[in-house]
N, C-alpha and C positions, 0 to 999 in steps of 0.2 A: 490591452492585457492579453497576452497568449494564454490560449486554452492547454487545458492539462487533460489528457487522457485517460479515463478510469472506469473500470466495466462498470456497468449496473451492480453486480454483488458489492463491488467497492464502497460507490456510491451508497448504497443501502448501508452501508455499516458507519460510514463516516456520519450519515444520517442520522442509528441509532445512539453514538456515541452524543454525538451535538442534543439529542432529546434529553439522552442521560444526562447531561453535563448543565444544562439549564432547568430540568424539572428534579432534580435528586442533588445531585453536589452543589449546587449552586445556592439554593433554601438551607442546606446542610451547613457550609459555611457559615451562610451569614448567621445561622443561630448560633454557631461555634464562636462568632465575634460577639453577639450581644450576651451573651453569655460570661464570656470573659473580658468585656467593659463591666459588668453586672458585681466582678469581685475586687475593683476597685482600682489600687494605682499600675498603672498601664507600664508605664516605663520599666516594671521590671516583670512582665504579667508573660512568662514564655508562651502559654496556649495563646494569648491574642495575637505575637508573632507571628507565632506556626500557624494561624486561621486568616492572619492576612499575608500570610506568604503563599497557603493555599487558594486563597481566592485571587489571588494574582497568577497563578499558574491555571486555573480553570478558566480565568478571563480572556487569559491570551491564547486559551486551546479551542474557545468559542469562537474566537475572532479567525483564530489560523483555519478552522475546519467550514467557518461560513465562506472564510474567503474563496478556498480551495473548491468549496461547491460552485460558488459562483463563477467561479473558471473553467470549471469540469464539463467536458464533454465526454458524456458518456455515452457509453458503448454495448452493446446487448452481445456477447458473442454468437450466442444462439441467433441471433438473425441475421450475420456475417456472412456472406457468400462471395472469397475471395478467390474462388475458383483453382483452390486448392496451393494456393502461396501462404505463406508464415506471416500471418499478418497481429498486428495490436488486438490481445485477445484469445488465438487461436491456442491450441492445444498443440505441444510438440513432442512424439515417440522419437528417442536418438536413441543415437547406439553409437558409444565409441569405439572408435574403429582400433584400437589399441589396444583396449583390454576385452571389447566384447559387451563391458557392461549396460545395459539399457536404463535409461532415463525418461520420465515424461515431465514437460513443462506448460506452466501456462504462460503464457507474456501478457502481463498488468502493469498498470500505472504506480506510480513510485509508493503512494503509500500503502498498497497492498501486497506488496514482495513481502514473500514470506519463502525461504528457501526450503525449509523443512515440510511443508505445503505442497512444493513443486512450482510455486508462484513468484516469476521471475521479473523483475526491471525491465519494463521494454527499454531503457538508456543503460544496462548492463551490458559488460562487452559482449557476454555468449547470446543474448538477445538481438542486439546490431549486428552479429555474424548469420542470426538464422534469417532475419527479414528478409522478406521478397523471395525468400526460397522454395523450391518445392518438394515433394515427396523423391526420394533418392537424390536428390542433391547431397554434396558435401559440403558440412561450413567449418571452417577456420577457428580456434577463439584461441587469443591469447591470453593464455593462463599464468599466473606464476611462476611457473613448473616447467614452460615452455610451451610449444604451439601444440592444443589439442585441435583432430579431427574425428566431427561427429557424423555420422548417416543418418540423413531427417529420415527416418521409418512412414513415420503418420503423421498425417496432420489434419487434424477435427476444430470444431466451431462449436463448443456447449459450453 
């Protein structure tokens, strides 16, 4: 099985969710099922539906986020020292060369993109355009819109 790439912050969060998910929703369900066995015929009982439709969806989000641990190779950016290239993790100051405007991104592992964040897909196109790059370089992405070009400004490791 290939390993999946995910900072430490990542990790930590998929962590607190999977704690969430087996010590809170998971006890919560099941008394949501014995509770609505408890008022009798099932076949037409909607809350025991809705409690075992939920507990089918927390099951398979326990399973999906253990697995994903056990894949994850994580990554501390803070102790990164790629000698100043765009690497899994890094931080990136752009500046599009087009309008002027500045941007900062982080590149993360798939389940912590968050665009509004600044927290980017390292398998995103404008992610594969900054790798391996380094400060003043130019990178490429193609966009919807047509081909943007960005000026890497910075690029930090926290």
């Amino acid at each position: 099985m290939a390993t999946i790439p995910i900072t430490l912050r990542g990790a930590e969060k998929l962590k607190t969710e999977l704690h969430r998910l087996k010590t809170v929703d998971r006890p919560a369900v099941i008394n949501a099922i014995a509770e609505a066995r408890a008022q009798g015929d099932l076949s037409e009982n909607a809350e025991y539906d809705a409690a075992k439709d939920r507990q089918g969806f927390i099951e398979g989000r326990i399973q999906e986020i253990e697995g994903k641990l056990s894949a994850a190779q994580v990554i501390d950016p803070a102790g990164l020292d790629a000698g100043g290239k765009v690497v899994f993790g890094a931080t990136v100051e752009l500046e599009d060369e087009a309008t002027g405007d500045s941007v900062t991104y982080q590149i993360v592992g798939e389940d912590e993109a968050d665009l509004k964040q600044g927290l980017i897909n390292v398998s995103s196109p404008i992610a594969r355009a900054l790798i391996g790059k380094e400060e003043g370089d130019t990178a490429e992405v193609q966009a919807p819109g047509g081909v943007k070009r960005y000026e890497i400004v910075a690029v930090s490791y926290r």
